[in-house]
N, C-alpha and C positions, 0 to 999 in steps of 0.2 A: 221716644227713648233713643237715644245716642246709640248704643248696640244695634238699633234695628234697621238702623237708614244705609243708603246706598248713596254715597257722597260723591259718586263720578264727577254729577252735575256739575260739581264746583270746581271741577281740573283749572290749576293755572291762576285760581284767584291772588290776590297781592295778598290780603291777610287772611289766616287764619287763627280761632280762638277759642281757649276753651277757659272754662272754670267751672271746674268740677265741685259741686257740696262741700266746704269746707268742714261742718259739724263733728265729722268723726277725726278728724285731727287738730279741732281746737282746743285750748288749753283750758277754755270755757268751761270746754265739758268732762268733768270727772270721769266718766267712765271710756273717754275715746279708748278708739282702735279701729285699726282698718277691717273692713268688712266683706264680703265677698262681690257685694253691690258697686262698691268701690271700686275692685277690678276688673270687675262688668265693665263699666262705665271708663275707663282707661283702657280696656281695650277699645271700646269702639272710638276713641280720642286717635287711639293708634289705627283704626282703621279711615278714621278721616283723613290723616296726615296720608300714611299709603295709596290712597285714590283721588284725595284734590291736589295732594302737593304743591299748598302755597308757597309763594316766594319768601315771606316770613309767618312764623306762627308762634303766638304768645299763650301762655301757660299760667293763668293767676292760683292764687289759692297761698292758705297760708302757711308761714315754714314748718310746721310741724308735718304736712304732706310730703316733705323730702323722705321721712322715714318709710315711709308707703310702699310697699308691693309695685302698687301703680305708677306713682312717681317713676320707678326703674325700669317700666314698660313703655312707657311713652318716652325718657329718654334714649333707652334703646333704640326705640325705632325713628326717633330723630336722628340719633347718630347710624343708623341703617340705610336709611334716606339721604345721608349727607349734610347735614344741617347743621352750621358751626352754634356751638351751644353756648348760653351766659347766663346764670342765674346766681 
């Protein structure tokens, strides 16, 4: 699980990547919404970025995750980090 690792190892890598479960914000599915698993799992995105601090780092999943809790935590801490943003 993503929340539980300790990402040091990776300090300094060229990329970093995540893609988080799209299911609960696809339009696929009728009952989406963000879930508390969801910002589980963006945090620990956000703790990856804070301890490897790739040179770049890409962020997949689909547009309906802009809306997301999580979405707003991982670019936070992109933009906390320094990291010029484009999505």
């Amino acid at each position: 699980r993503v929340e539980e690792q300790d990402f040091r190892r990776f300090a300094g890598i060229d990329l970093g990547w995540a893609s988080p479960p799209c299911i609960n914000a696809s339009v696929a599915k009728t009952d989406a919404g963000e879930t508390a698993e969801d910002q589980q799992m963006a945090r620990g995105v956000c703790r990856f970025i804070e301890q490897a601090r790739p040179r770049a780092f890409a962020l997949e999943n689909v547009s309906g995750y802009r809306s997301f809790v999580a979405f707003g935590l991982i670019l936070g801490t992109l933009r906390e980090c320094g990291y010029a943003l484009h999505y």
